[in-house]
Backbone and ligand atoms as CSV (ligand in chain L), in Angstrom:
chain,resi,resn,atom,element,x,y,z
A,1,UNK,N,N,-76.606,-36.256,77.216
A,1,UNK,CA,C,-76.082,-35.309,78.213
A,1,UNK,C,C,-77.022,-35.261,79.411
A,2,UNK,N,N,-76.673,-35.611,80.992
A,2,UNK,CA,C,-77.138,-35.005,81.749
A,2,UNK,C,C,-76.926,-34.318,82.712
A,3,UNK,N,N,-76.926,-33.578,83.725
A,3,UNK,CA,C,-76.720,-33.007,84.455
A,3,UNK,C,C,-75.677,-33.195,85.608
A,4,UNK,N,N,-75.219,-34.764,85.272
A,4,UNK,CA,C,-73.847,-34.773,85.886
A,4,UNK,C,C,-72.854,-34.098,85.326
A,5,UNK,N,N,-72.714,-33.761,84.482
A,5,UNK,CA,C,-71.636,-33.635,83.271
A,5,UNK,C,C,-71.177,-31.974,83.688
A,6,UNK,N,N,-72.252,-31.565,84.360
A,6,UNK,CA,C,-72.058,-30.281,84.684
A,6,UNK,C,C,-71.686,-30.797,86.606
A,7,UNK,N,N,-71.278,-31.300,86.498
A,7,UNK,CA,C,-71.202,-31.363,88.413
A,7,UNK,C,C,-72.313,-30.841,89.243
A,8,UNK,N,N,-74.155,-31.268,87.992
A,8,UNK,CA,C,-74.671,-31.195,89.367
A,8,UNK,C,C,-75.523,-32.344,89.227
A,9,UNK,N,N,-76.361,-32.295,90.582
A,9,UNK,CA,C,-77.057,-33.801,91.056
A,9,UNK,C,C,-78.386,-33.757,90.076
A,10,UNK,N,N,-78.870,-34.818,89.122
A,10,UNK,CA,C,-79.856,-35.391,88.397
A,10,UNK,C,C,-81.064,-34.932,89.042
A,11,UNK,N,N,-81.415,-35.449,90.294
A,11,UNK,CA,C,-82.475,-35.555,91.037
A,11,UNK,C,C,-82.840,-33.785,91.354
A,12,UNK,N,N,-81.769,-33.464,91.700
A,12,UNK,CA,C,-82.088,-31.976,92.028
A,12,UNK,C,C,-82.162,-30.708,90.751
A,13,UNK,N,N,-81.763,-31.480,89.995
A,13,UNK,CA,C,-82.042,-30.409,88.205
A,13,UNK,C,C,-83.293,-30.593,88.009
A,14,UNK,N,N,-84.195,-31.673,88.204
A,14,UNK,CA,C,-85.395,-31.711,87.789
A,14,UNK,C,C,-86.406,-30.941,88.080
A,15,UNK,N,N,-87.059,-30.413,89.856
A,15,UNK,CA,C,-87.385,-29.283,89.796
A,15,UNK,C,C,-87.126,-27.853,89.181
A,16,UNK,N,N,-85.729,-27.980,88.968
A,16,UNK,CA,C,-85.162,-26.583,87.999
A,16,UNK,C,C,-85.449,-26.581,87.223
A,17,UNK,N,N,-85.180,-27.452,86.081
A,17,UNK,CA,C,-86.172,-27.445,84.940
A,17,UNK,C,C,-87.253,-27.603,84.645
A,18,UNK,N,N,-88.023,-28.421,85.379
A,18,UNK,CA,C,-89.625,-28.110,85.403
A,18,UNK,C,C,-90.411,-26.615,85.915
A,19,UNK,N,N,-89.490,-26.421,86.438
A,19,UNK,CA,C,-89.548,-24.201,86.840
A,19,UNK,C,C,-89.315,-23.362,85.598
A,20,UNK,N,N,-87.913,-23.741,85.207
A,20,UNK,CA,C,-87.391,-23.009,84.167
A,20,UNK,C,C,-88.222,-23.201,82.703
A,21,UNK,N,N,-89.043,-24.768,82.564
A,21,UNK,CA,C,-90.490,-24.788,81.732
A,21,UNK,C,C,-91.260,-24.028,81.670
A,22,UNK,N,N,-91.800,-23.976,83.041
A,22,UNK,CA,C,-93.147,-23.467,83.447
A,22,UNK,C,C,-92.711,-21.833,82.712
A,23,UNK,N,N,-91.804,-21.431,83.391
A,23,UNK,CA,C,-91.392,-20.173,82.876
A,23,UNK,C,C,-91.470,-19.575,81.708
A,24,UNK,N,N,-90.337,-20.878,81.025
A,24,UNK,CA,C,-90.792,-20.556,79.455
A,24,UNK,C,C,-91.971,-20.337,78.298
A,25,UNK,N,N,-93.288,-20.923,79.533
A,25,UNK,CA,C,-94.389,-21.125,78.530
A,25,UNK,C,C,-94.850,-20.043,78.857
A,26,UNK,N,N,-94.772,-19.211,80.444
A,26,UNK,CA,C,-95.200,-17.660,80.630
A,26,UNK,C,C,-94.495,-16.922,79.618
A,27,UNK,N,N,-93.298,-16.907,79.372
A,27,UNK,CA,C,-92.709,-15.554,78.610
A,27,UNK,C,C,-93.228,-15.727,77.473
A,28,UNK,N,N,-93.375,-16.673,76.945
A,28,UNK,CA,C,-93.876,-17.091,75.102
A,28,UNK,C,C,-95.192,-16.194,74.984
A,29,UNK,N,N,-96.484,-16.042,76.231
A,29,UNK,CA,C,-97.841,-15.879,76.130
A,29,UNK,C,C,-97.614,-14.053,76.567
A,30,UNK,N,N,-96.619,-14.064,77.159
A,30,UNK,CA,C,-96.138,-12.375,77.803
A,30,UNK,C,C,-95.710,-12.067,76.291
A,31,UNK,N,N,-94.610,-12.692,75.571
A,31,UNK,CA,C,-94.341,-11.852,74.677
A,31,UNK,C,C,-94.891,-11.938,73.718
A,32,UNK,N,N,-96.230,-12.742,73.188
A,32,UNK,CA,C,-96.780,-12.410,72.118
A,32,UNK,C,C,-97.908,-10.948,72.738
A,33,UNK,N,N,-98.404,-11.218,73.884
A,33,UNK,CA,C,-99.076,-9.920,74.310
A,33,UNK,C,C,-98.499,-8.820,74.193
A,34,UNK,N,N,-97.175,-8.786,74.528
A,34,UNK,CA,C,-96.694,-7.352,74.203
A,34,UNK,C,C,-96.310,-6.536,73.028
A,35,UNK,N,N,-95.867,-7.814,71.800
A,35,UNK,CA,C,-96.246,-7.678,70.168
A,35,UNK,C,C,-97.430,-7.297,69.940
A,36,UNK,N,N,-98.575,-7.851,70.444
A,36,UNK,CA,C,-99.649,-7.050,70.117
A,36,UNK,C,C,-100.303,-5.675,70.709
A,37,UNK,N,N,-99.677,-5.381,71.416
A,37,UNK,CA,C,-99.339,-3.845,72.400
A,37,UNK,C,C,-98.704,-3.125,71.431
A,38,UNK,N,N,-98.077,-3.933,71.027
A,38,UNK,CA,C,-96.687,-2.598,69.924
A,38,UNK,C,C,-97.744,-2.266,68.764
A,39,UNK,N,N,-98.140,-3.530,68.110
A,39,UNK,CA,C,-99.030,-3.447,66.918
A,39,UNK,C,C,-100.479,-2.025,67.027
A,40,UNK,N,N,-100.874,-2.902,68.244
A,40,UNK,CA,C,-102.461,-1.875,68.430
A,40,UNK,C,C,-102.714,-0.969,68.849
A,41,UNK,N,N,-101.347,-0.331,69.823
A,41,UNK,CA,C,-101.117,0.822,70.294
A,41,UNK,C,C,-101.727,1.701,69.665
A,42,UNK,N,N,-102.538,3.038,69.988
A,42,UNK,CA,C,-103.298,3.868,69.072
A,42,UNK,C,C,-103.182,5.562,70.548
A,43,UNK,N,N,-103.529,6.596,69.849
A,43,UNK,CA,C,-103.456,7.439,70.568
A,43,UNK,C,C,-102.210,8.623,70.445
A,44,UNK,N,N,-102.092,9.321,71.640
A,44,UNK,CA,C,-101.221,10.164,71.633
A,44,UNK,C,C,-99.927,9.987,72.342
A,45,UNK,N,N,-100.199,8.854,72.679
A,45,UNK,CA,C,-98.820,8.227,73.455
A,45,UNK,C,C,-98.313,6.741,72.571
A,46,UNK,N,N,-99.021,7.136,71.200
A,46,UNK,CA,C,-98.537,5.932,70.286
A,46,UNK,C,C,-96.895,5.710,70.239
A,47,UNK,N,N,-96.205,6.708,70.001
A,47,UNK,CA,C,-94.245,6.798,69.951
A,47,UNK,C,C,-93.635,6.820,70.871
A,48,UNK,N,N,-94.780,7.163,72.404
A,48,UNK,CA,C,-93.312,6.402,72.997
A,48,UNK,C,C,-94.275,4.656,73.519
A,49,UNK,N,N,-95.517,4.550,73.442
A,49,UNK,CA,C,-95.556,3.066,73.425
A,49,UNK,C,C,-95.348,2.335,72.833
A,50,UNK,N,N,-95.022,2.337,72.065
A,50,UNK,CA,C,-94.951,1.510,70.327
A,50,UNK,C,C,-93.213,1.210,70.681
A,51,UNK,N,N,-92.980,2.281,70.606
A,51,UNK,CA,C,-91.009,1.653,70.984
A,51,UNK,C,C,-91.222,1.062,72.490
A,52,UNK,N,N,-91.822,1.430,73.757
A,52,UNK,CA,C,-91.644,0.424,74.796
A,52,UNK,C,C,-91.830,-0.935,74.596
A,53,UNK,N,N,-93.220,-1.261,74.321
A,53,UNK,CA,C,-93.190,-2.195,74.011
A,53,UNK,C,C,-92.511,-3.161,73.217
A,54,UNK,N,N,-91.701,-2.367,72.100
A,54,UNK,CA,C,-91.081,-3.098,71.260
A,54,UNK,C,C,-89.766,-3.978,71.975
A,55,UNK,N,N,-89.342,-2.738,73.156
A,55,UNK,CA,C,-88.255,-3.300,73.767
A,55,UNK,C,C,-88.415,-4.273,74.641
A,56,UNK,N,N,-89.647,-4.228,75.239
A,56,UNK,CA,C,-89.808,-5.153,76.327
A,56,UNK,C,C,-89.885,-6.544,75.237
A,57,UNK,N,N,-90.344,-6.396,74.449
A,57,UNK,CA,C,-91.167,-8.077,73.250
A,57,UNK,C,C,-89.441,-8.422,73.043
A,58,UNK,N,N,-88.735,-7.435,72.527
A,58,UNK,CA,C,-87.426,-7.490,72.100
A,58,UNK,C,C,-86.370,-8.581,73.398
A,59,UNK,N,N,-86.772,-8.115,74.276
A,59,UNK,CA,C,-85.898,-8.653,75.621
A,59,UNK,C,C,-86.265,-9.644,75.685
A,60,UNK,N,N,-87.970,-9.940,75.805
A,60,UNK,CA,C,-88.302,-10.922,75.948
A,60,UNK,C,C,-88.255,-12.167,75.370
A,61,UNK,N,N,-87.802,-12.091,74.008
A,61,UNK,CA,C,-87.553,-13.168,73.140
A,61,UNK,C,C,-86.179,-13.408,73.420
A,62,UNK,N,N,-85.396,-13.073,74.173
A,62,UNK,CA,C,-83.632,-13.360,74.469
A,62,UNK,C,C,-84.188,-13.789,75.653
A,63,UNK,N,N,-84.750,-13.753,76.424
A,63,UNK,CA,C,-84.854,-14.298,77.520
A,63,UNK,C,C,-85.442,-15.602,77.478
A,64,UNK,N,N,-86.490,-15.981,76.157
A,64,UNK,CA,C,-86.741,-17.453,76.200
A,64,UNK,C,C,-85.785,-17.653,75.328
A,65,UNK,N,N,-84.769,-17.240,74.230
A,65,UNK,CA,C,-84.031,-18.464,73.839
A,65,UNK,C,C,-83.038,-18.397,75.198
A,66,UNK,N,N,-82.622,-17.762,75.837
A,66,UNK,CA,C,-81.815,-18.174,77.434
A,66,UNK,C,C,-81.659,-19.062,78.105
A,67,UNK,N,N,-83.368,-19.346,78.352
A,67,UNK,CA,C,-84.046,-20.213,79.240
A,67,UNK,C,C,-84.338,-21.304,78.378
A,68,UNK,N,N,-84.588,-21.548,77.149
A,68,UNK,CA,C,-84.486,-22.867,76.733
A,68,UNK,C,C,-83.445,-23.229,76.500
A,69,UNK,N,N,-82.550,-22.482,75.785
A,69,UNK,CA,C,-81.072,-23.256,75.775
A,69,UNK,C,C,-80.194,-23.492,77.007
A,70,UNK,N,N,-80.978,-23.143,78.569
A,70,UNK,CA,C,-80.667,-23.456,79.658
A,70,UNK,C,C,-80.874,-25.197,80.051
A,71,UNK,N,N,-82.201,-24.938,79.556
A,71,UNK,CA,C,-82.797,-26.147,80.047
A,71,UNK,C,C,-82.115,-27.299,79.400
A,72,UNK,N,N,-81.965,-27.320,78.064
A,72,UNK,CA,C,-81.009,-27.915,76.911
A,72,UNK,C,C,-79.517,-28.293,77.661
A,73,UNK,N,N,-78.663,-27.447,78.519
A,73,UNK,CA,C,-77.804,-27.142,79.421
A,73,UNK,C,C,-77.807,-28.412,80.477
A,74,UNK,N,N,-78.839,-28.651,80.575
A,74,UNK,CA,C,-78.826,-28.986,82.097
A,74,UNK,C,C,-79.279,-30.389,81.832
A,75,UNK,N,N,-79.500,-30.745,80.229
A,75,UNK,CA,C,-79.318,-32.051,79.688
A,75,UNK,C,C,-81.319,-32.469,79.321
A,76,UNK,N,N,-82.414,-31.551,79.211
A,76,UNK,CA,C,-83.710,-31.407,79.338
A,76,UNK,C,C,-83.731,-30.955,78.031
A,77,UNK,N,N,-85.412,-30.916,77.872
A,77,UNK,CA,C,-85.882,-30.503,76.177
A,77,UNK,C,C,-86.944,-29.235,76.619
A,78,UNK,N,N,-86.543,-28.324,76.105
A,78,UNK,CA,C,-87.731,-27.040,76.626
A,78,UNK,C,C,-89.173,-27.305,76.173
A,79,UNK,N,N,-90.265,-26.886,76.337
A,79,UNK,CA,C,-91.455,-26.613,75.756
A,79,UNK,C,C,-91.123,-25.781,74.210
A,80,UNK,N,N,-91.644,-26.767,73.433
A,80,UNK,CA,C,-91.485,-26.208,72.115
A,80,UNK,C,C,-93.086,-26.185,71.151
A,81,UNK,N,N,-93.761,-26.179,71.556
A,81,UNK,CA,C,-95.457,-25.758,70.871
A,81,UNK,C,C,-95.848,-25.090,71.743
A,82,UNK,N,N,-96.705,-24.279,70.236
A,82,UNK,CA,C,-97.625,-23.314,71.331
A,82,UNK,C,C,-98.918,-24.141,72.428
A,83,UNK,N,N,-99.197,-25.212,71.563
A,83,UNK,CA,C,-99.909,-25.927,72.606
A,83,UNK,C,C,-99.322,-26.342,73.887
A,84,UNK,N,N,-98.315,-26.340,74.033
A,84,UNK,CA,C,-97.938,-26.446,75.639
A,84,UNK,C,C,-97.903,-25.189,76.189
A,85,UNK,N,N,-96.889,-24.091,75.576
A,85,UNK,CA,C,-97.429,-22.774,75.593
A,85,UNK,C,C,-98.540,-22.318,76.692
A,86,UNK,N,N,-99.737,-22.449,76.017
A,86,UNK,CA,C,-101.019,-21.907,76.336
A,86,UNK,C,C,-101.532,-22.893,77.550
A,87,UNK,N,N,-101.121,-24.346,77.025
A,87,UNK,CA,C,-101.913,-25.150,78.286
A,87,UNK,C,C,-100.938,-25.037,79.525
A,88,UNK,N,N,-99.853,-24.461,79.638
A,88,UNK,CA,C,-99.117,-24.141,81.061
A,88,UNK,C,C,-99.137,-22.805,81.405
A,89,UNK,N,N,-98.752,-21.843,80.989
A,89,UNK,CA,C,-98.584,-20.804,81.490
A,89,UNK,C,C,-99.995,-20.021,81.941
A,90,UNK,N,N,-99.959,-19.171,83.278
A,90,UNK,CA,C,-100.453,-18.895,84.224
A,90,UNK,C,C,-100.727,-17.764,83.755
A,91,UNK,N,N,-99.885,-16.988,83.365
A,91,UNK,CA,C,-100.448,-15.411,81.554
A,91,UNK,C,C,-101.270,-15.891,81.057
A,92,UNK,N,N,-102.293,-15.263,80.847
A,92,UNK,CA,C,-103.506,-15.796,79.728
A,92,UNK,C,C,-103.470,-14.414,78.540
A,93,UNK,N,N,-103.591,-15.350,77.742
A,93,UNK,CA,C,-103.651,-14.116,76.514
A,93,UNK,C,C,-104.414,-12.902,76.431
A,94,UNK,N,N,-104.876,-11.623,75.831
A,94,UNK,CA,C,-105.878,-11.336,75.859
A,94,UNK,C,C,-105.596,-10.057,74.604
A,95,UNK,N,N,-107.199,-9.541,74.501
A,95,UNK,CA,C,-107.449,-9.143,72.994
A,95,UNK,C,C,-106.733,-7.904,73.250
A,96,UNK,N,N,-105.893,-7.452,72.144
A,96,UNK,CA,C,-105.091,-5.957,72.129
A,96,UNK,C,C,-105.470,-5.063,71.322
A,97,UNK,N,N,-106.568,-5.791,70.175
A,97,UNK,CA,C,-107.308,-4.902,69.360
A,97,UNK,C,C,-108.444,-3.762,69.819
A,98,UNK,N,N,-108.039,-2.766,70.178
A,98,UNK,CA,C,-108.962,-1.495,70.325
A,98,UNK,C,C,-108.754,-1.535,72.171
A,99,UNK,N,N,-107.663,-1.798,72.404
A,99,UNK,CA,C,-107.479,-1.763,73.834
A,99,UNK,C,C,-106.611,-0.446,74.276
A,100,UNK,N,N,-107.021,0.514,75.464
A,100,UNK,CA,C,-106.980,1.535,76.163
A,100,UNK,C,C,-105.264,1.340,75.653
A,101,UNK,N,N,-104.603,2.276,75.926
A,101,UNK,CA,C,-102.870,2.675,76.000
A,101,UNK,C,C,-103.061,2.012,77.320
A,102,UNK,N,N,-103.496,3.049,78.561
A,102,UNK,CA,C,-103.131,2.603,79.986
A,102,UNK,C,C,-103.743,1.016,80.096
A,103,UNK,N,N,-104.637,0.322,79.946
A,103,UNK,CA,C,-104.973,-0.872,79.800
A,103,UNK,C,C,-104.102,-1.495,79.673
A,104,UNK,N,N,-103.698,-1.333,78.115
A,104,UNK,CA,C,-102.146,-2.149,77.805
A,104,UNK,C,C,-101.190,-2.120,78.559
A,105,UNK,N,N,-101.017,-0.607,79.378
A,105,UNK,CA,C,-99.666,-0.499,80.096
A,105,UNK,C,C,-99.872,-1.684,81.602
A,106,UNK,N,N,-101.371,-1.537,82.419
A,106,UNK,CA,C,-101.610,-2.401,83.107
A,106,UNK,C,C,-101.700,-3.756,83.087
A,107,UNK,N,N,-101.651,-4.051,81.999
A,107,UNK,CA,C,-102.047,-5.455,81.463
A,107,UNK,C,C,-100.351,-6.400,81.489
A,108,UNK,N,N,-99.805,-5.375,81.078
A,108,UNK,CA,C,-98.213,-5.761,80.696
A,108,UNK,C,C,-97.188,-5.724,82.504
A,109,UNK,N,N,-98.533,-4.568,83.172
A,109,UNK,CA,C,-97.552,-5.115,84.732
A,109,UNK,C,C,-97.863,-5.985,85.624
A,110,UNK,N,N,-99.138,-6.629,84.970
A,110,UNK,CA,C,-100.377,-7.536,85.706
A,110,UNK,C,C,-98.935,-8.270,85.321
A,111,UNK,N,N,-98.975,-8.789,84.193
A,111,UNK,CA,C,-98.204,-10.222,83.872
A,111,UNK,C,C,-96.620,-10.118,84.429
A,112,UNK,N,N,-96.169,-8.642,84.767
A,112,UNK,CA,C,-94.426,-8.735,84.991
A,112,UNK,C,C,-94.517,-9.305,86.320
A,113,UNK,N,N,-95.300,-8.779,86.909
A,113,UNK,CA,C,-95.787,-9.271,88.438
A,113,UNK,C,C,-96.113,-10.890,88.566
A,114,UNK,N,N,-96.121,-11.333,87.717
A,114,UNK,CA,C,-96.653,-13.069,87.566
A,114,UNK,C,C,-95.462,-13.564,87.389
A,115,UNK,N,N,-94.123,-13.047,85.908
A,115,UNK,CA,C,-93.158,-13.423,85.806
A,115,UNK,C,C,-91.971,-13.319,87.398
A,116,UNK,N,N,-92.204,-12.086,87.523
A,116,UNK,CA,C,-91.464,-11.353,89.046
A,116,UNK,C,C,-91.137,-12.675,90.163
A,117,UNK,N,N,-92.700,-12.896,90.425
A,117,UNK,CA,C,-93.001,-13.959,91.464
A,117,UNK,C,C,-92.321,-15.551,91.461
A,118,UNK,N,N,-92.829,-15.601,89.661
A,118,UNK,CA,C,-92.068,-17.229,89.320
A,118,UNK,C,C,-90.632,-17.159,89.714
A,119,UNK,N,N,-89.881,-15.760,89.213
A,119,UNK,CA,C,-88.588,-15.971,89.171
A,119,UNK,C,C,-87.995,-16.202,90.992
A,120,UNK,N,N,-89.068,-15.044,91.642
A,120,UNK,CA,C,-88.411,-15.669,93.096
A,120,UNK,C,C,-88.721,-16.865,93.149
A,121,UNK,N,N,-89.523,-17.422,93.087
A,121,UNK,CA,C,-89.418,-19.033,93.514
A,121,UNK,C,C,-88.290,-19.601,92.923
A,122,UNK,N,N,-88.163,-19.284,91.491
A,122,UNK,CA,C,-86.949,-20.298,91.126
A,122,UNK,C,C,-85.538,-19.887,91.882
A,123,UNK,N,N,-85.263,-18.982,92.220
A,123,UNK,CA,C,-84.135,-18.440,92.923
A,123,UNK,C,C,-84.126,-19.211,93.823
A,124,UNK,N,N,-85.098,-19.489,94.820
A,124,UNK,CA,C,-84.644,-20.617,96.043
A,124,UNK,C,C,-84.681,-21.805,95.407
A,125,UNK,N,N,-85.194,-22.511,94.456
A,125,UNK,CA,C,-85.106,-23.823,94.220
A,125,UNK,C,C,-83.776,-23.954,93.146
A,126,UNK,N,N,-83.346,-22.875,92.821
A,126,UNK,CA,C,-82.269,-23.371,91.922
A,126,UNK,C,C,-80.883,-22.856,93.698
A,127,UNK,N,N,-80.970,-22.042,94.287
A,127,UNK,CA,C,-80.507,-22.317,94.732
A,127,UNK,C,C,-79.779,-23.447,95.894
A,128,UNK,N,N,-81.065,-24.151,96.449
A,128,UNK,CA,C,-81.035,-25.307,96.775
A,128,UNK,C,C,-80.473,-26.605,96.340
A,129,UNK,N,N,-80.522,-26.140,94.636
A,129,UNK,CA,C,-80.166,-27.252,93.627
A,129,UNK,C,C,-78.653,-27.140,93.871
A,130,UNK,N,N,-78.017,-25.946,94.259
A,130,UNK,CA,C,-76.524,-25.418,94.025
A,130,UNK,C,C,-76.642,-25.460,92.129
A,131,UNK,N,N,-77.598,-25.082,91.649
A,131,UNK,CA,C,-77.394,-24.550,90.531
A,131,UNK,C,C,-76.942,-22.980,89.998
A,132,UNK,N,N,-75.772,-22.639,90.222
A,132,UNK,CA,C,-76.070,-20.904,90.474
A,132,UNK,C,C,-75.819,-20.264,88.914
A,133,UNK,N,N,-75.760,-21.481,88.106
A,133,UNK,CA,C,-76.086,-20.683,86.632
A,133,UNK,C,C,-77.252,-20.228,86.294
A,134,UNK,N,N,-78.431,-20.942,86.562
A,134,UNK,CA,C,-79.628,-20.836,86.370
A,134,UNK,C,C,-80.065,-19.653,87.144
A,135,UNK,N,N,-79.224,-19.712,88.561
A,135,UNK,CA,C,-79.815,-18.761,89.493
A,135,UNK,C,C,-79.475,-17.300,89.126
A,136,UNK,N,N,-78.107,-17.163,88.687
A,136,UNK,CA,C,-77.629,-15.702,87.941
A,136,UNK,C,C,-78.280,-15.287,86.925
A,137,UNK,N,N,-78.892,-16.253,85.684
A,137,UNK,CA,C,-79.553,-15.946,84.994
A,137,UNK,C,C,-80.803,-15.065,85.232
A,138,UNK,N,N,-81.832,-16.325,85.976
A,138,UNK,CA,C,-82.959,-16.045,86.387
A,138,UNK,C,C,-82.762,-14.376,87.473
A,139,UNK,N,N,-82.054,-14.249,87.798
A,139,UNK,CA,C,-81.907,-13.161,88.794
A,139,UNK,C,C,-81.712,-11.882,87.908
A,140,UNK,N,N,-80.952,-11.884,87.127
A,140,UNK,CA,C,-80.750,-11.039,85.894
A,140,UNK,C,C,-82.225,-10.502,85.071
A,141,UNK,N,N,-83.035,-11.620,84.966
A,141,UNK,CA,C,-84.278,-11.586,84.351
A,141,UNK,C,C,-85.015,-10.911,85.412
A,142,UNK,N,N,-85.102,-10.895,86.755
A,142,UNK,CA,C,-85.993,-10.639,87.330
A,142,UNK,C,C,-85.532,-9.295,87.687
A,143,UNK,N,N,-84.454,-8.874,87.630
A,143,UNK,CA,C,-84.058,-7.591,88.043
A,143,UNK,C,C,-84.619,-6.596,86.515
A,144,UNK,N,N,-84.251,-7.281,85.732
A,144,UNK,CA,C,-84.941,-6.440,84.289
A,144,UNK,C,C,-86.838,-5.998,84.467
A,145,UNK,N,N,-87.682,-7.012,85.173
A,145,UNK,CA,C,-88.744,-6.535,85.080
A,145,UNK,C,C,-89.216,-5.689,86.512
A,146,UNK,N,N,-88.416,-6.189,87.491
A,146,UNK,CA,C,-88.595,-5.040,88.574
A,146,UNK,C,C,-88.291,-3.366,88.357
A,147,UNK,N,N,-87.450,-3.627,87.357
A,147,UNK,CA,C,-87.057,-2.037,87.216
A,147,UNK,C,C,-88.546,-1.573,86.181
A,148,UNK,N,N,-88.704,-2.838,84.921
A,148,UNK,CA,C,-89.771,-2.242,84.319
A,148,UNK,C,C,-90.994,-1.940,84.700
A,149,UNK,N,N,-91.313,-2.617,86.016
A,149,UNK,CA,C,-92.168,-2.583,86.725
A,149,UNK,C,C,-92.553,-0.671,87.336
A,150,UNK,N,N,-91.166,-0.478,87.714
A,150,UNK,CA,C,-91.380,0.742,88.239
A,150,UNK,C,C,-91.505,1.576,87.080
A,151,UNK,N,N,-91.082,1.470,85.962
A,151,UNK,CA,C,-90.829,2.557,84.916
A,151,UNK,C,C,-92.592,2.655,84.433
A,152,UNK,N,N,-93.274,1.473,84.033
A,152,UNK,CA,C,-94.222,1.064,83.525
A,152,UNK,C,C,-95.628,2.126,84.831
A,153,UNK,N,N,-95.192,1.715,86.182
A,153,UNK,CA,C,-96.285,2.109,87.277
A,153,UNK,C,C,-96.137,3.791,86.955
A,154,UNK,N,N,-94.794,3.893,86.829
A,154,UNK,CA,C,-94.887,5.626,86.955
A,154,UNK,C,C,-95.524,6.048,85.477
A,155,UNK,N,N,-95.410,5.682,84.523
A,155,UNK,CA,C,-95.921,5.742,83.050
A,155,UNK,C,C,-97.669,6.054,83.307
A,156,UNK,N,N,-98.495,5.089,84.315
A,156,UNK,CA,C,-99.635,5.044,84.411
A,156,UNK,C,C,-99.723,5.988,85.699
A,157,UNK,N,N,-98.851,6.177,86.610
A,157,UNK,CA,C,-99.041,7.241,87.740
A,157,UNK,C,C,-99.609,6.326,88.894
A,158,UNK,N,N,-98.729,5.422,89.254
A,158,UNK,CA,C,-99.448,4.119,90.210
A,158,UNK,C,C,-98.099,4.245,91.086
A,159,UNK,N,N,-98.257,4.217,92.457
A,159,UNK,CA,C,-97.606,4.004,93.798
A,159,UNK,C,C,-97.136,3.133,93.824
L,1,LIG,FE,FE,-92.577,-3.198,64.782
């Protein structure tokens, strides 16, 4: 299968999917961080962080099988080890054991802000592609963390 099959041009899917990669190896390193947010959460704001986080890890795992079975779509093979994982994505892991609530909450908008950014870029390059499946998708995704973005800033009391 390739990307003719869908009426679009070969040459121009390839940046899309090398985006829609890159992507995938951020959300994999975002959503194991935020599993471990749910896990280590400690304090007096343990019940309602413990369920945020759960939802955000929750979303986030529909959003990479999305995006790989996109890429699959478009006639490509997603990143499937964690070793590619870790050696692409621009999220870097980090320790959640005995880490602040607000820490965690900052830590989780450091990275939405990383995802946020990728997704505008892919919006013009998939649009360029005249790919506008990828582009509805990806737009969908990015509208989910802009809102969490704001929910998350007001949580910590940030402008
Ligand atoms: Fe759980």
């Amino acid at each position: 299968m390739n990307a003719k099959e869908i009426s679009l041009e070969e040459g121009k899917v390839k940046p899309v999917v090398d985006h829609l990669n890159d992507l995938l190896a951020n959300y994999h390193i975002y959503y194991q961080k935020v599993r471990g947010c749910h896990w280590n959460i400690k304090g007096q704001n343990f019940f309602t962080l413990h369920l945020k986080f759960e939802e955000l890890y929750t979303a986030a795992l529909t959003t990479i099988d999305e995006l790989a079975e996109r890429i699959l779509t478009l006639g490509k093979s997603p990143y499937s080890t964690f070793h590619d994982y870790i050696e692409k994505s621009a999220i870097k892991e980090i320790q959640t054991i005995g880490l602040k609530d607000t820490k965690m909450v900052k830590a989780v908008i450091e990275d939405l802000a990383v995802l946020i950014s990728k997704e505008r870029e892919i919006l013009d390059i998939t649009a360029e592609a005249g790919d506008d499946g990828s582009n509805d998708m990806v737009n969908r995704f990015m509208q989910f963390n802009e809102k969490n973005t704001w929910m998350l800033r007001s949580f910590v009391n940030e402008d």
